[in-house]
C-alpha positions in Angstrom: -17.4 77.8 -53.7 -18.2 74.5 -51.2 -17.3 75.5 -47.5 -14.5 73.3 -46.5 -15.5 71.4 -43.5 -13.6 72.5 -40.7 -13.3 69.5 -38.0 -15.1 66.0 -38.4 -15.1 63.2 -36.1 -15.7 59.3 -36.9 -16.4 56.8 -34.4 -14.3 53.3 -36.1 -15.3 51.4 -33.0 -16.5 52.0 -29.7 -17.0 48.9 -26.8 -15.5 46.5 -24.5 -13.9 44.9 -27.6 -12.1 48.0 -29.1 -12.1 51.6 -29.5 -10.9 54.0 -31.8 -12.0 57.5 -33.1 -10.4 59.6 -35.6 -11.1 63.3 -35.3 -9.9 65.4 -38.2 -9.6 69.1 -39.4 -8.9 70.3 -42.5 -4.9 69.8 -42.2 -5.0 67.4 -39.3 -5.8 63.8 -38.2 -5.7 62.1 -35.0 -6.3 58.6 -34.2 -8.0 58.3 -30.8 -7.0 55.1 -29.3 -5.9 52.4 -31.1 -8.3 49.2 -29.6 -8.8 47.2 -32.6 -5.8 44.8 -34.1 -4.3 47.1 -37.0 -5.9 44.6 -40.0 -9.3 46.0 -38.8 -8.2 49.2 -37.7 -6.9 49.6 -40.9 -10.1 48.1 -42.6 -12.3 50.4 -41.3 -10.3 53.5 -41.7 -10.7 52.2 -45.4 -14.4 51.7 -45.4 -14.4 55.2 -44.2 -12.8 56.6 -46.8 -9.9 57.6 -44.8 -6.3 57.3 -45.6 -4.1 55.5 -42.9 -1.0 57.5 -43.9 -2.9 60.7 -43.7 -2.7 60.2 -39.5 -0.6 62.6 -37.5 -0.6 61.2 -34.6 -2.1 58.8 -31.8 -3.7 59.6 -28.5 -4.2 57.3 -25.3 -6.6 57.7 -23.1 -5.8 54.8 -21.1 -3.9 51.6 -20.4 -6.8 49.2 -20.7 -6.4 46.3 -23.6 -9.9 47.6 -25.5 -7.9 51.0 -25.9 -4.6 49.9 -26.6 -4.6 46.3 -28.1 -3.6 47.3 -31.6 -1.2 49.9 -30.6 2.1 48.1 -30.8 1.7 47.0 -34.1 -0.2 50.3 -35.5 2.7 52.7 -34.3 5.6 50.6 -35.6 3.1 51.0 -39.4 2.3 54.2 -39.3 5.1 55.7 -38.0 3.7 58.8 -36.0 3.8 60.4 -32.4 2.1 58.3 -29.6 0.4 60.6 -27.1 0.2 59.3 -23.8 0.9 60.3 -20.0 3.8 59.2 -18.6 1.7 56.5 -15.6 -0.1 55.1 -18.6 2.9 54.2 -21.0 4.7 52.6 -17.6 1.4 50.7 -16.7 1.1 49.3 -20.5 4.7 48.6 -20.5 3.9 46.2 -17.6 1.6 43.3 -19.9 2.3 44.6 -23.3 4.7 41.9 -25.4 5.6 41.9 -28.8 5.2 38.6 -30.9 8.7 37.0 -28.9 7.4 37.5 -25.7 9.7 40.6 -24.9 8.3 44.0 -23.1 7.4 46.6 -25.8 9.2 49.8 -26.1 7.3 52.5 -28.5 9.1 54.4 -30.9 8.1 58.8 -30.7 6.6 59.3 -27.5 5.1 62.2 -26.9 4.5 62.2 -23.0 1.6 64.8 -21.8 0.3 65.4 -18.5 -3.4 65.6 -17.7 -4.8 69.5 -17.3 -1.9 70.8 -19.9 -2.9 71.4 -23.4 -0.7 71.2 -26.3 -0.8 71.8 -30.0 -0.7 69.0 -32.9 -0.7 70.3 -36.2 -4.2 73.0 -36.0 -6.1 71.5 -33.3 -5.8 72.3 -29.9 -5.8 69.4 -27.4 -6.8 69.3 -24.0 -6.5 66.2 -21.5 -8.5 66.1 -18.4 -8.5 63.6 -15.8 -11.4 61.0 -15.3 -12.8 58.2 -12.8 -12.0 54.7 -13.9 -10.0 52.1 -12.6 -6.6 52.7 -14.7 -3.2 54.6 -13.7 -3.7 57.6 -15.3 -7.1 57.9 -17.4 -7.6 60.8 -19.4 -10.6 62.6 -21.4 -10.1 64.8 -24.5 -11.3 68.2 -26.0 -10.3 69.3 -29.2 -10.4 72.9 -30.5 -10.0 74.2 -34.2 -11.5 77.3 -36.1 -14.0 77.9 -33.6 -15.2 74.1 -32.9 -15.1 72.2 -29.8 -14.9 68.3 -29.6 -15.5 66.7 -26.8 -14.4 62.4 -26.0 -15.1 61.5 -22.5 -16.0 57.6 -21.7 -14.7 55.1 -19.4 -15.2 56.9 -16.3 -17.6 55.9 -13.3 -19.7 59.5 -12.7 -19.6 62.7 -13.6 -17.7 64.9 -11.0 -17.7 68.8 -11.7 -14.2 68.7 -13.1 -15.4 66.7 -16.3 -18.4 68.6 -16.4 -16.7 71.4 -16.9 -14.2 70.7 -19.4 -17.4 69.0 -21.8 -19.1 72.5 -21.2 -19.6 74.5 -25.4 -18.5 71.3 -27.3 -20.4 71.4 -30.3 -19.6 67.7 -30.7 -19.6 65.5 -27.7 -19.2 61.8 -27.7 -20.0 59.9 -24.2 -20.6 57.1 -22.2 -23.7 55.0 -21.8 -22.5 52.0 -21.0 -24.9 49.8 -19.0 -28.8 49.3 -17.9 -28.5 49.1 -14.1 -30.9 46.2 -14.4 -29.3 44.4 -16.8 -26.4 44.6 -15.5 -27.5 43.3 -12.1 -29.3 40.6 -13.7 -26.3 39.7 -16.5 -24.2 37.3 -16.5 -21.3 39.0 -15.2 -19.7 37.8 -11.6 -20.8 39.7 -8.8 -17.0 41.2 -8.2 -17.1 42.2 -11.8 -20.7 43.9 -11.6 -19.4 45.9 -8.6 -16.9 47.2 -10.4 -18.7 48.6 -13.4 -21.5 50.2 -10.9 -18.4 51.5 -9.1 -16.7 55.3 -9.3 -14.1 53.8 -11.0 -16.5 51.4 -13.5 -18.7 52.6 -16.4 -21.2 55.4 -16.5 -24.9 53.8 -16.5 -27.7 55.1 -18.9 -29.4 56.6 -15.5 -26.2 58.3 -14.7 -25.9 60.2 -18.0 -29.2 60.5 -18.0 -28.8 62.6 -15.0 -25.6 64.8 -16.3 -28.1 65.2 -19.6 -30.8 67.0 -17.2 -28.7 68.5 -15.0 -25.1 69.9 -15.6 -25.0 69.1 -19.8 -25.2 72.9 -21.1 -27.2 71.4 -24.3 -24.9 73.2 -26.9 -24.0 70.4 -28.8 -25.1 69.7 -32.2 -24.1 66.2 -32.2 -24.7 63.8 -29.0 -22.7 60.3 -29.3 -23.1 58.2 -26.9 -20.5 55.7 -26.7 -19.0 52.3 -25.1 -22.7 50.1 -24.7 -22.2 47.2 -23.5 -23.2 44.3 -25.4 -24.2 42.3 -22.5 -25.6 44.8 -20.2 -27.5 47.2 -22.8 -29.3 47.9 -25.9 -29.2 50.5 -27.9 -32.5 51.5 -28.1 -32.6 51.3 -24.2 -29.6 53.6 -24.1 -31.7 55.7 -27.0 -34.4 56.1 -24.7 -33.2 56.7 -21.8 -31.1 59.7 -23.7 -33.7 61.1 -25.7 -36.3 61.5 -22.0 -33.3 63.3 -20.5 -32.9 65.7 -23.5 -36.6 66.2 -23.5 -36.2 67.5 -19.9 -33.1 69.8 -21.0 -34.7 73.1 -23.5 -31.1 74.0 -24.2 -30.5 70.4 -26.2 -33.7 70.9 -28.4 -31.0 71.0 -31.2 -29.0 68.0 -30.4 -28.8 65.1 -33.0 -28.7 61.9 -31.0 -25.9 59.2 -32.1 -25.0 55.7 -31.3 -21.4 54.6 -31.7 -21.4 50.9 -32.0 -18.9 48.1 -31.9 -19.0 46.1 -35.1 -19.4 48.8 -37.2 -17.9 52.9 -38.0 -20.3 55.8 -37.1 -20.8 57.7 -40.5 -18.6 60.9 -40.2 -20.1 63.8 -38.1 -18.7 66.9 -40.1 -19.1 70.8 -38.7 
């Protein structure tokens, strides 16, 4: 008899133009943010294989439109609990407008507060609060039959609060957002470049490169790093800079690197 996979995570989208990550078990599906208008959403849940009905549920991690653009129109199709804090779903009440102009109110919240976990279906979630520059930001683990999943981007360094809570994931999924040089050299205002260097911006290659060598435990199968920045990286500059870090770190001999990228779904990382 075939093992039944137990948990699986797919990366639909992940940048400053839209995120989303569905991370399943074997009775359960949950939709990670909801940053991509709900045609493509949608779309890409298809190319995946995946069946849009089959979600249980939404998460929010945060306010911010590349996490939350499609969300009004994807909860009123799909019909399922929205997960969000109750500082975030007042902060995207403030800009979000349905197609008449009016404020949006969604249908089955679910409000949680960061630290406390609660149960969907079989997995076990836990949010955990991180840097960035929203109301109410949030990180995930997920635990079922034994596996750890670990979501953590948007989030300006590592303080040992995060690290903690990304400690035994088997699969972790993070941020390497920009090359410090790039970056200074981009295109981006100065004001705007501030802010993503900032403890409330984006965490740099050279920053999780640090976390990687330092802190990381190296128990993770599979190492995703997420949210590049397609003005101020490059994937194989982010690769690099990952892959030297791991080489420093004996414990993450095992890892098997990933990049999550914007236009396209990450293949299905299964455990």
């Amino acid at each position: 008899m075939l093992a039944i996979m137990a948990v699986s995570v797919t990366v639909l989208a992940s940048g400053s133009g839209g995120n989303c990550t569905v991370v399943s078990s074997s009775r359960t599906r949950l939709l990670v943010d909801a940053g991509l208008s709900c045609k493509e959403l949608l779309r890409r849940l298809l190319l995946c294989g995946q069946d849009s009905p089959a979600i249980d549920a939404i998460l929010v991690t945060h306010e911010h439109s590349d996490h939350v653009g499609g969300l009004r129109v994807l909860a009123k199709r799909l019909k399922v609990p929205i997960y969000i804090t109750g500082e975030t779903y007042q902060a995207y009440q403030k800009f979000a407008r349905d197609s008449t102009g009016k404020r949006v109110a969604l249908d089955r919240l679910e409000l949680f507060n960061s630290g406390h976990a609660f149960e969907i279906g079989d997995i076990t979630v836990k949010p955990f609060t991180i840097p960035h520059d929203a109301e109410d930001p949030v990180g995930f683990t997920f635990r079922c039959d034994g596996i750890k999943v670990g979501i953590c981007t948007d989030l300006g360094y590592m303080p040992a609060s995060v690290r903690d809570h990304l400690r035994g994931c088997h699969v972790l999924m993070i941020e390497s957002n920009h090359d410090l040089e790039m970056l200074r050299g981009g295109p981006y205002p100065w004001s705007v470049k501030q802010r993503v260097m900032s403890r409330v911006g984006h965490l740099s290659n050279c920053k999780l490169a640090e976390f990687l060598t330092g802190d990381y435990d190296g128990g993770a199968e599979f190492l995703i790093l997420a949210h590049l920045s397609e003005k101020n990286n490059h994937p194989e500059i982010a690769r690099m800079a990952a892959e030297r870090a791991l080489g420093e770190q004996p414990a993450a001999a095992g890892n098997r690197l990933m990049l999550a990228a914007q236009h396209e779904p990450l293949p299905a990382v299964r455990l």
